[in-house]
C-alpha positions in Angstrom: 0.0 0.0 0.0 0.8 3.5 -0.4 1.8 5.8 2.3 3.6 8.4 4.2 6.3 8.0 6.3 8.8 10.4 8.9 12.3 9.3 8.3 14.1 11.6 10.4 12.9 14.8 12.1 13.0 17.6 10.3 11.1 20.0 7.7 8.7 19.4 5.3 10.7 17.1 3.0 11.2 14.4 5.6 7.8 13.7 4.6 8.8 10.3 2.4 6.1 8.5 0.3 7.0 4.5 0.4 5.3 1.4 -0.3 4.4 -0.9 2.9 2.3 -4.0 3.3 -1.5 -3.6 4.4 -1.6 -3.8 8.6 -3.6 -6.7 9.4 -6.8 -5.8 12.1 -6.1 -7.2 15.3 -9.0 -8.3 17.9 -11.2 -5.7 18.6 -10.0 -3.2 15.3 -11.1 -2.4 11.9 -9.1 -2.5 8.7 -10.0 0.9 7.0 -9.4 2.1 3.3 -8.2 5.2 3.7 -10.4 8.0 1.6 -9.4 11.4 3.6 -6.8 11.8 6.6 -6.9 14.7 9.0 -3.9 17.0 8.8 -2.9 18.9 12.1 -0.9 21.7 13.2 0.4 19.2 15.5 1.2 16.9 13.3 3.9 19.6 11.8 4.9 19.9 15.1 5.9 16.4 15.5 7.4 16.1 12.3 10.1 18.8 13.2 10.4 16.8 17.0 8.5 19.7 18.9 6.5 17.6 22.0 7.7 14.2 20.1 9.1 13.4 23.1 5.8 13.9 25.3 3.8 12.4 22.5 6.3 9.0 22.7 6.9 9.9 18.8 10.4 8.8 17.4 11.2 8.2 13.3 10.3 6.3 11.3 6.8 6.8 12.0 3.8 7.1 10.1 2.1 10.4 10.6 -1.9 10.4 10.9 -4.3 10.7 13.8 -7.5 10.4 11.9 -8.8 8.9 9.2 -12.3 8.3 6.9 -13.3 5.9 4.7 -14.7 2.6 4.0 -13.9 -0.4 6.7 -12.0 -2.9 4.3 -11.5 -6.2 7.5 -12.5 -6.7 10.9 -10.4 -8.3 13.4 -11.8 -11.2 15.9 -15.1 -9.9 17.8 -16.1 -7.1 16.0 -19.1 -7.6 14.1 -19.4 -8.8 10.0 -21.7 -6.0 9.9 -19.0 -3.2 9.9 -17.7 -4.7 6.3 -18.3 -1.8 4.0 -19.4 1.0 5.9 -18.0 4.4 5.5 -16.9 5.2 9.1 -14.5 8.1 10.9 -12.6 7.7 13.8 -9.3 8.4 15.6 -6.2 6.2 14.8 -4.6 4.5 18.1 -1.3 6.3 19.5 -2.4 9.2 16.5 -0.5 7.8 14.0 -0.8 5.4 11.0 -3.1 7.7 8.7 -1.2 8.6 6.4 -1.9 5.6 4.1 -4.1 4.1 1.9 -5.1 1.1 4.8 -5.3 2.0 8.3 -6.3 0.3 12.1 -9.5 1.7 14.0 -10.2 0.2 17.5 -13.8 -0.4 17.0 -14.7 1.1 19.8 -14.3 4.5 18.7 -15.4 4.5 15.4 -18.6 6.2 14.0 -20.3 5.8 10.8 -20.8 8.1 8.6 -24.6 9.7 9.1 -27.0 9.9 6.0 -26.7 13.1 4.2 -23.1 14.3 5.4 -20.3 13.7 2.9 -17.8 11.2 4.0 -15.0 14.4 3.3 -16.7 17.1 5.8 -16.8 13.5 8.3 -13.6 13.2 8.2 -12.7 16.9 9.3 -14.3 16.0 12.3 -12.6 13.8 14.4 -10.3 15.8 16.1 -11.8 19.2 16.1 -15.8 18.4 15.9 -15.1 16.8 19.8 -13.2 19.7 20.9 -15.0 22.3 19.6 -18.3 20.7 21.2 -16.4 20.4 24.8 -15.5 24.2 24.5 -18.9 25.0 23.4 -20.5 23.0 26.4 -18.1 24.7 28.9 -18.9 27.6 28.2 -22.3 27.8 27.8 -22.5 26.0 31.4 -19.8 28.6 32.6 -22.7 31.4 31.3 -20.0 32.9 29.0 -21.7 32.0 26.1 -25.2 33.1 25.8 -27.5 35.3 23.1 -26.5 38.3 23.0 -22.8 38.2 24.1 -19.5 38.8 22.8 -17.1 36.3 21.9 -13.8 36.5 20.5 -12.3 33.4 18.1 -8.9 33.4 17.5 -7.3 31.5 14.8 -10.4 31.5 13.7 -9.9 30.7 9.9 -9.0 27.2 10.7 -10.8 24.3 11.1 -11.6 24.0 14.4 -11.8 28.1 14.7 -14.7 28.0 11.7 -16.5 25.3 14.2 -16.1 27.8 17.4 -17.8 30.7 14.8 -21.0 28.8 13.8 -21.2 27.5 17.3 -21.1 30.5 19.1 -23.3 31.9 15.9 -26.2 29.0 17.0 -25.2 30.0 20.9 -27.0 33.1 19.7 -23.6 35.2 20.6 -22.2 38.0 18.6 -19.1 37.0 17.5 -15.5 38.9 16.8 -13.5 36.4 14.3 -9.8 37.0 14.1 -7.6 35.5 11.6 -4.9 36.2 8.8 -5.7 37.2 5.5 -8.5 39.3 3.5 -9.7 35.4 2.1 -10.2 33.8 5.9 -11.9 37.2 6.3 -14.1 36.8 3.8 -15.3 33.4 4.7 -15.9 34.1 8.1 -17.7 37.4 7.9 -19.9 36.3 4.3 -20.5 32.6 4.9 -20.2 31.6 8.6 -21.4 35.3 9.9 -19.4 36.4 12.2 -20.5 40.2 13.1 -16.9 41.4 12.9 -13.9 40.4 11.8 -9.8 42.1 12.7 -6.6 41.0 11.2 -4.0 40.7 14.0 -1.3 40.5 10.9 -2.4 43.5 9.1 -4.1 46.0 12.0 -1.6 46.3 15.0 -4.7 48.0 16.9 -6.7 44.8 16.1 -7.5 45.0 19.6 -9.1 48.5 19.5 -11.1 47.0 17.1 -12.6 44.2 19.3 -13.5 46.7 22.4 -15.1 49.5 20.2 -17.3 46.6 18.5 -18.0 45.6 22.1 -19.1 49.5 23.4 -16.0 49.4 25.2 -16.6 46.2 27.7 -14.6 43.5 25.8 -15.6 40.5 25.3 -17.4 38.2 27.5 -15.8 34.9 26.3 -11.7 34.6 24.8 -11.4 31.0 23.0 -7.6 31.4 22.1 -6.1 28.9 19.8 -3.4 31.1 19.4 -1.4 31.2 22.5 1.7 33.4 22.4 1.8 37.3 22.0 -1.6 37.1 20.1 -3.2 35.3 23.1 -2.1 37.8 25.1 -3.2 40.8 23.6 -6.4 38.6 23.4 -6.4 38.5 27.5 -6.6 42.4 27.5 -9.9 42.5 26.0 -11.9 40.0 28.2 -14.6 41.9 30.0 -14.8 42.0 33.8 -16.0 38.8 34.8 -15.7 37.0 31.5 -13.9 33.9 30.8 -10.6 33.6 29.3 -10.2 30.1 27.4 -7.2 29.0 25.9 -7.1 25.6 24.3 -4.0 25.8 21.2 -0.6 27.3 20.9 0.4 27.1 17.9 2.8 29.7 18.0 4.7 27.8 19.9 3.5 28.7 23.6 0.6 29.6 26.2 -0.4 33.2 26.4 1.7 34.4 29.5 -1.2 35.3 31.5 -1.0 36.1 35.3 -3.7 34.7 37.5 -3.7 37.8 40.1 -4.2 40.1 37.2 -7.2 38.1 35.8 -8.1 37.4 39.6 -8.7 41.3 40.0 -10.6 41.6 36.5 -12.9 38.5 37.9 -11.5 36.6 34.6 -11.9 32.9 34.8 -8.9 30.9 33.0 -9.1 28.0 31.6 -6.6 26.0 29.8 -5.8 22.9 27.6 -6.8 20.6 30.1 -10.4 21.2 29.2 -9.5 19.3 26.0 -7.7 16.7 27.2 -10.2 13.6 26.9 -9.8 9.6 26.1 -11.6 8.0 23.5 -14.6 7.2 25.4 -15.1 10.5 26.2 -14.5 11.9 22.6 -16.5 9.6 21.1 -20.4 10.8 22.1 -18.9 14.2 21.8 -18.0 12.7 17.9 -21.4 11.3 17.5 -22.8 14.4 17.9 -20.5 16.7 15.7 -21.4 14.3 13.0 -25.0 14.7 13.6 -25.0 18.2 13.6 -23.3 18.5 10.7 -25.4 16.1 8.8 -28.4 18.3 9.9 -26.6 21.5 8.7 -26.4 23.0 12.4 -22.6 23.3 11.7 -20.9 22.7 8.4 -16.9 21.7 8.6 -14.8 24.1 6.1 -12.3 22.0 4.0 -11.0 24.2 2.7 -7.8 22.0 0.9 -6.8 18.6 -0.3 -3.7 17.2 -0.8 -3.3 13.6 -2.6 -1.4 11.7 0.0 1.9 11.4 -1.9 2.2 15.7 -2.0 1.4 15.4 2.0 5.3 17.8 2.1 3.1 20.2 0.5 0.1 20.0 2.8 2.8 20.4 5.6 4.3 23.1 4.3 0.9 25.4 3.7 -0.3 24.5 7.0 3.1 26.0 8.3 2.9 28.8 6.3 -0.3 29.3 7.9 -1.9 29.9 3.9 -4.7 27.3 4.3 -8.6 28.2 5.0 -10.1 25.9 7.8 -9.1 21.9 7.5 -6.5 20.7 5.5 -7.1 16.7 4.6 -5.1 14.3 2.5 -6.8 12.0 -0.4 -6.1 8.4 -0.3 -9.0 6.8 -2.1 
Protein backbone atom coordinates (compact mmCIF):
# COMPACT_ATOMS: atom_id res chain seq x y z
CA UNK A 1 0.00 0.00 0.00
CA UNK A 2 0.84 3.46 -0.39
CA UNK A 3 1.84 5.75 2.27
CA UNK A 4 3.57 8.40 4.22
CA UNK A 5 6.25 8.03 6.30
CA UNK A 6 8.82 10.44 8.89
CA UNK A 7 12.28 9.26 8.26
CA UNK A 8 14.07 11.62 10.36
CA UNK A 9 12.86 14.84 12.10
CA UNK A 10 13.05 17.63 10.35
CA UNK A 11 11.06 20.01 7.65
CA UNK A 12 8.73 19.44 5.31
CA UNK A 13 10.71 17.11 3.03
CA UNK A 14 11.17 14.41 5.60
CA UNK A 15 7.83 13.71 4.65
CA UNK A 16 8.80 10.30 2.37
CA UNK A 17 6.10 8.50 0.28
CA UNK A 18 7.01 4.49 0.38
CA UNK A 19 5.29 1.40 -0.26
CA UNK A 20 4.44 -0.94 2.89
CA UNK A 21 2.32 -3.99 3.33
CA UNK A 22 -1.54 -3.59 4.37
CA UNK A 23 -1.64 -3.80 8.61
CA UNK A 24 -3.59 -6.70 9.38
CA UNK A 25 -6.77 -5.81 12.11
CA UNK A 26 -6.14 -7.22 15.32
CA UNK A 27 -8.98 -8.29 17.85
CA UNK A 28 -11.24 -5.68 18.57
CA UNK A 29 -9.98 -3.18 15.26
CA UNK A 30 -11.05 -2.38 11.92
CA UNK A 31 -9.06 -2.51 8.75
CA UNK A 32 -9.98 0.93 6.98
CA UNK A 33 -9.44 2.06 3.27
CA UNK A 34 -8.21 5.20 3.73
CA UNK A 35 -10.40 7.98 1.60
CA UNK A 36 -9.41 11.37 3.62
CA UNK A 37 -6.77 11.79 6.58
CA UNK A 38 -6.89 14.75 8.95
CA UNK A 39 -3.86 17.01 8.84
CA UNK A 40 -2.92 18.89 12.06
CA UNK A 41 -0.95 21.72 13.20
CA UNK A 42 0.42 19.19 15.47
CA UNK A 43 1.24 16.89 13.33
CA UNK A 44 3.86 19.62 11.79
CA UNK A 45 4.90 19.88 15.09
CA UNK A 46 5.94 16.45 15.50
CA UNK A 47 7.35 16.09 12.30
CA UNK A 48 10.11 18.77 13.18
CA UNK A 49 10.45 16.85 16.98
CA UNK A 50 8.50 19.66 18.91
CA UNK A 51 6.52 17.60 22.05
CA UNK A 52 7.68 14.23 20.05
CA UNK A 53 9.14 13.45 23.15
CA UNK A 54 5.81 13.87 25.26
CA UNK A 55 3.82 12.36 22.51
CA UNK A 56 6.31 9.00 22.74
CA UNK A 57 6.89 9.91 18.79
CA UNK A 58 10.43 8.75 17.36
CA UNK A 59 11.23 8.22 13.30
CA UNK A 60 10.26 6.25 11.34
CA UNK A 61 6.83 6.77 12.01
CA UNK A 62 3.84 7.14 10.12
CA UNK A 63 2.14 10.38 10.59
CA UNK A 64 -1.88 10.39 10.93
CA UNK A 65 -4.31 10.74 13.79
CA UNK A 66 -7.50 10.36 11.95
CA UNK A 67 -8.77 8.95 9.19
CA UNK A 68 -12.29 8.30 6.93
CA UNK A 69 -13.32 5.94 4.68
CA UNK A 70 -14.74 2.56 3.99
CA UNK A 71 -13.92 -0.41 6.66
CA UNK A 72 -11.98 -2.86 4.33
CA UNK A 73 -11.48 -6.17 7.47
CA UNK A 74 -12.48 -6.66 10.88
CA UNK A 75 -10.42 -8.28 13.35
CA UNK A 76 -11.82 -11.18 15.93
CA UNK A 77 -15.09 -9.90 17.82
CA UNK A 78 -16.08 -7.06 16.05
CA UNK A 79 -19.07 -7.60 14.10
CA UNK A 80 -19.42 -8.81 9.97
CA UNK A 81 -21.66 -6.02 9.89
CA UNK A 82 -18.97 -3.24 9.89
CA UNK A 83 -17.67 -4.70 6.34
CA UNK A 84 -18.28 -1.77 3.99
CA UNK A 85 -19.37 0.97 5.88
CA UNK A 86 -17.97 4.36 5.53
CA UNK A 87 -16.89 5.20 9.10
CA UNK A 88 -14.53 8.13 10.90
CA UNK A 89 -12.59 7.68 13.82
CA UNK A 90 -9.29 8.42 15.59
CA UNK A 91 -6.16 6.22 14.83
CA UNK A 92 -4.56 4.48 18.12
CA UNK A 93 -1.32 6.35 19.54
CA UNK A 94 -2.44 9.17 16.47
CA UNK A 95 -0.55 7.82 13.99
CA UNK A 96 -0.78 5.45 11.03
CA UNK A 97 -3.15 7.73 8.72
CA UNK A 98 -1.19 8.55 6.40
CA UNK A 99 -1.86 5.58 4.11
CA UNK A 100 -4.10 4.10 1.92
CA UNK A 101 -5.14 1.08 4.76
CA UNK A 102 -5.32 2.02 8.31
CA UNK A 103 -6.28 0.32 12.13
CA UNK A 104 -9.46 1.71 13.96
CA UNK A 105 -10.23 0.18 17.53
CA UNK A 106 -13.77 -0.42 17.04
CA UNK A 107 -14.68 1.11 19.77
CA UNK A 108 -14.32 4.53 18.68
CA UNK A 109 -15.36 4.49 15.36
CA UNK A 110 -18.57 6.19 13.99
CA UNK A 111 -20.35 5.80 10.84
CA UNK A 112 -20.80 8.08 8.58
CA UNK A 113 -24.57 9.72 9.12
CA UNK A 114 -27.04 9.87 5.96
CA UNK A 115 -26.67 13.11 4.22
CA UNK A 116 -23.14 14.32 5.36
CA UNK A 117 -20.34 13.68 2.94
CA UNK A 118 -17.80 11.15 4.02
CA UNK A 119 -15.00 14.41 3.30
CA UNK A 120 -16.68 17.14 5.82
CA UNK A 121 -16.81 13.54 8.29
CA UNK A 122 -13.62 13.24 8.18
CA UNK A 123 -12.72 16.87 9.34
CA UNK A 124 -14.33 15.99 12.33
CA UNK A 125 -12.58 13.83 14.43
CA UNK A 126 -10.28 15.83 16.15
CA UNK A 127 -11.85 19.20 16.06
CA UNK A 128 -15.81 18.42 15.90
CA UNK A 129 -15.14 16.80 19.81
CA UNK A 130 -13.16 19.74 20.93
CA UNK A 131 -14.99 22.28 19.62
CA UNK A 132 -18.28 20.73 21.20
CA UNK A 133 -16.35 20.40 24.77
CA UNK A 134 -15.50 24.24 24.50
CA UNK A 135 -18.87 25.00 23.36
CA UNK A 136 -20.52 23.00 26.38
CA UNK A 137 -18.07 24.69 28.88
CA UNK A 138 -18.89 27.65 28.18
CA UNK A 139 -22.30 27.76 27.85
CA UNK A 140 -22.49 25.99 31.37
CA UNK A 141 -19.83 28.62 32.64
CA UNK A 142 -22.68 31.43 31.30
CA UNK A 143 -20.05 32.95 29.00
CA UNK A 144 -21.74 32.03 26.07
CA UNK A 145 -25.21 33.10 25.81
CA UNK A 146 -27.48 35.27 23.07
CA UNK A 147 -26.53 38.32 23.03
CA UNK A 148 -22.82 38.16 24.12
CA UNK A 149 -19.50 38.79 22.80
CA UNK A 150 -17.11 36.30 21.87
CA UNK A 151 -13.79 36.48 20.50
CA UNK A 152 -12.33 33.38 18.08
CA UNK A 153 -8.87 33.38 17.55
CA UNK A 154 -7.33 31.50 14.78
CA UNK A 155 -10.37 31.48 13.73
CA UNK A 156 -9.90 30.65 9.92
CA UNK A 157 -9.00 27.18 10.70
CA UNK A 158 -10.79 24.25 11.09
CA UNK A 159 -11.61 24.00 14.42
CA UNK A 160 -11.82 28.10 14.68
CA UNK A 161 -14.72 28.03 11.66
CA UNK A 162 -16.49 25.27 14.20
CA UNK A 163 -16.14 27.79 17.39
CA UNK A 164 -17.79 30.74 14.82
CA UNK A 165 -20.98 28.77 13.75
CA UNK A 166 -21.15 27.48 17.31
CA UNK A 167 -21.06 30.47 19.06
CA UNK A 168 -23.35 31.86 15.90
CA UNK A 169 -26.15 29.01 16.99
CA UNK A 170 -25.18 29.96 20.93
CA UNK A 171 -26.96 33.15 19.73
CA UNK A 172 -23.60 35.19 20.57
CA UNK A 173 -22.23 37.96 18.58
CA UNK A 174 -19.13 36.96 17.47
CA UNK A 175 -15.54 38.87 16.83
CA UNK A 176 -13.51 36.45 14.31
CA UNK A 177 -9.77 37.03 14.12
CA UNK A 178 -7.60 35.50 11.59
CA UNK A 179 -4.92 36.18 8.83
CA UNK A 180 -5.70 37.22 5.45
CA UNK A 181 -8.52 39.33 3.46
CA UNK A 182 -9.73 35.35 2.10
CA UNK A 183 -10.25 33.80 5.92
CA UNK A 184 -11.95 37.19 6.27
CA UNK A 185 -14.14 36.77 3.76
CA UNK A 186 -15.25 33.39 4.70
CA UNK A 187 -15.86 34.11 8.08
CA UNK A 188 -17.67 37.39 7.89
CA UNK A 189 -19.86 36.31 4.29
CA UNK A 190 -20.46 32.58 4.93
CA UNK A 191 -20.16 31.61 8.61
CA UNK A 192 -21.39 35.28 9.91
CA UNK A 193 -19.40 36.43 12.19
CA UNK A 194 -20.53 40.25 13.09
CA UNK A 195 -16.89 41.40 12.94
CA UNK A 196 -13.88 40.40 11.77
CA UNK A 197 -9.77 42.09 12.70
CA UNK A 198 -6.56 41.00 11.18
CA UNK A 199 -3.97 40.73 14.05
CA UNK A 200 -1.34 40.47 10.85
CA UNK A 201 -2.36 43.50 9.13
CA UNK A 202 -4.05 45.96 11.95
CA UNK A 203 -1.64 46.32 15.01
CA UNK A 204 -4.65 48.02 16.86
CA UNK A 205 -6.67 44.78 16.09
CA UNK A 206 -7.55 45.01 19.57
CA UNK A 207 -9.08 48.48 19.54
CA UNK A 208 -11.10 46.98 17.10
CA UNK A 209 -12.62 44.21 19.26
CA UNK A 210 -13.55 46.69 22.39
CA UNK A 211 -15.07 49.53 20.23
CA UNK A 212 -17.33 46.61 18.53
CA UNK A 213 -17.99 45.58 22.11
CA UNK A 214 -19.10 49.46 23.42
CA UNK A 215 -15.96 49.42 25.23
CA UNK A 216 -16.60 46.17 27.69
CA UNK A 217 -14.65 43.53 25.85
CA UNK A 218 -15.59 40.51 25.29
CA UNK A 219 -17.40 38.24 27.50
CA UNK A 220 -15.76 34.91 26.28
CA UNK A 221 -11.72 34.59 24.85
CA UNK A 222 -11.40 31.05 23.01
CA UNK A 223 -7.62 31.41 22.14
CA UNK A 224 -6.10 28.86 19.77
CA UNK A 225 -3.41 31.06 19.41
CA UNK A 226 -1.38 31.23 22.54
CA UNK A 227 1.68 33.43 22.42
CA UNK A 228 1.76 37.34 21.96
CA UNK A 229 -1.59 37.14 20.12
CA UNK A 230 -3.22 35.33 23.12
CA UNK A 231 -2.11 37.84 25.11
CA UNK A 232 -3.22 40.84 23.60
CA UNK A 233 -6.41 38.61 23.37
CA UNK A 234 -6.42 38.50 27.49
CA UNK A 235 -6.59 42.38 27.50
CA UNK A 236 -9.88 42.52 25.98
CA UNK A 237 -11.93 40.01 28.16
CA UNK A 238 -14.57 41.94 30.00
CA UNK A 239 -14.84 42.04 33.77
CA UNK A 240 -16.02 38.79 34.79
CA UNK A 241 -15.70 36.99 31.54
CA UNK A 242 -13.91 33.90 30.79
CA UNK A 243 -10.61 33.62 29.33
CA UNK A 244 -10.19 30.07 27.40
CA UNK A 245 -7.18 28.99 25.89
CA UNK A 246 -7.08 25.64 24.26
CA UNK A 247 -4.01 25.78 21.23
CA UNK A 248 -0.61 27.26 20.92
CA UNK A 249 0.43 27.10 17.89
CA UNK A 250 2.83 29.73 18.00
CA UNK A 251 4.73 27.76 19.94
CA UNK A 252 3.50 28.73 23.63
CA UNK A 253 0.56 29.64 26.19
CA UNK A 254 -0.42 33.22 26.39
CA UNK A 255 1.69 34.39 29.45
CA UNK A 256 -1.20 35.30 31.55
CA UNK A 257 -1.00 36.10 35.32
CA UNK A 258 -3.75 34.71 37.52
CA UNK A 259 -3.68 37.77 40.06
CA UNK A 260 -4.21 40.12 37.22
CA UNK A 261 -7.23 38.06 35.81
CA UNK A 262 -8.12 37.36 39.56
CA UNK A 263 -8.67 41.26 39.99
CA UNK A 264 -10.61 41.62 36.45
CA UNK A 265 -12.91 38.45 37.91
CA UNK A 266 -11.49 36.60 34.56
CA UNK A 267 -11.88 32.95 34.84
CA UNK A 268 -8.94 30.88 33.03
CA UNK A 269 -9.12 27.98 31.57
CA UNK A 270 -6.64 25.96 29.82
CA UNK A 271 -5.83 22.92 27.61
CA UNK A 272 -6.80 20.63 30.11
CA UNK A 273 -10.41 21.22 29.18
CA UNK A 274 -9.53 19.32 25.97
CA UNK A 275 -7.65 16.70 27.19
CA UNK A 276 -10.18 13.62 26.89
CA UNK A 277 -9.79 9.58 26.11
CA UNK A 278 -11.56 7.97 23.51
CA UNK A 279 -14.58 7.19 25.35
CA UNK A 280 -15.09 10.50 26.21
CA UNK A 281 -14.54 11.95 22.62
CA UNK A 282 -16.50 9.62 21.05
CA UNK A 283 -20.38 10.84 22.07
CA UNK A 284 -18.91 14.15 21.77
CA UNK A 285 -18.04 12.70 17.89
CA UNK A 286 -21.37 11.32 17.51
CA UNK A 287 -22.76 14.42 17.86
CA UNK A 288 -20.47 16.73 15.70
CA UNK A 289 -21.44 14.33 13.00
CA UNK A 290 -25.02 14.72 13.63
CA UNK A 291 -25.00 18.22 13.57
CA UNK A 292 -23.29 18.46 10.68
CA UNK A 293 -25.40 16.13 8.83
CA UNK A 294 -28.37 18.35 9.90
CA UNK A 295 -26.63 21.48 8.72
CA UNK A 296 -26.35 22.97 12.38
CA UNK A 297 -22.60 23.31 11.71
CA UNK A 298 -20.90 22.72 8.42
CA UNK A 299 -16.88 21.68 8.58
CA UNK A 300 -14.84 24.08 6.07
CA UNK A 301 -12.27 21.99 4.04
CA UNK A 302 -10.97 24.23 2.72
CA UNK A 303 -7.81 22.00 0.90
CA UNK A 304 -6.79 18.62 -0.30
CA UNK A 305 -3.74 17.25 -0.83
CA UNK A 306 -3.29 13.56 -2.63
CA UNK A 307 -1.43 11.71 -0.03
CA UNK A 308 1.94 11.38 -1.86
CA UNK A 309 2.20 15.72 -1.99
CA UNK A 310 1.44 15.41 2.00
CA UNK A 311 5.27 17.83 2.09
CA UNK A 312 3.13 20.23 0.49
CA UNK A 313 0.12 20.02 2.77
CA UNK A 314 2.77 20.43 5.59
CA UNK A 315 4.30 23.08 4.34
CA UNK A 316 0.86 25.39 3.70
CA UNK A 317 -0.27 24.55 6.96
CA UNK A 318 3.13 26.03 8.25
CA UNK A 319 2.93 28.82 6.26
CA UNK A 320 -0.32 29.29 7.88
CA UNK A 321 -1.92 29.87 3.87
CA UNK A 322 -4.65 27.30 4.28
CA UNK A 323 -8.56 28.15 5.01
CA UNK A 324 -10.12 25.87 7.78
CA UNK A 325 -9.14 21.92 7.48
CA UNK A 326 -6.53 20.66 5.47
CA UNK A 327 -7.07 16.70 4.64
CA UNK A 328 -5.14 14.35 2.52
CA UNK A 329 -6.80 12.00 -0.37
CA UNK A 330 -6.07 8.37 -0.25
CA UNK A 331 -8.96 6.81 -2.08
Amino acid sequence: MRAVRVGRFGGPEVLEPVELPPPVPGPGQVLVEVAHADVLFLDTQLRRGDGAELFGVRPPYMPGGAVGGRVAEVGEGVGAAWRGRHVVGRTPGGTGGYAERALLDAATVLAVPHGLAPRDAAALPHDGPTALRLFDLAVSAGSLRPGGWVLVLAAGGGLGTLLVRLAKVAGAHVVAAARGARKGALLRDELGADVVVDPGADPDWTDAVRKATGGKGADLVLDGAGGALGRAAFEVVARGGRFSAHGAPSGSAAAVDPLEAAERGVTLVGIEQVQFSPAEARPLLERALLWAANGTVTPVVGQTFPLERAAEAHAAVEAREVVGKTLLTAG
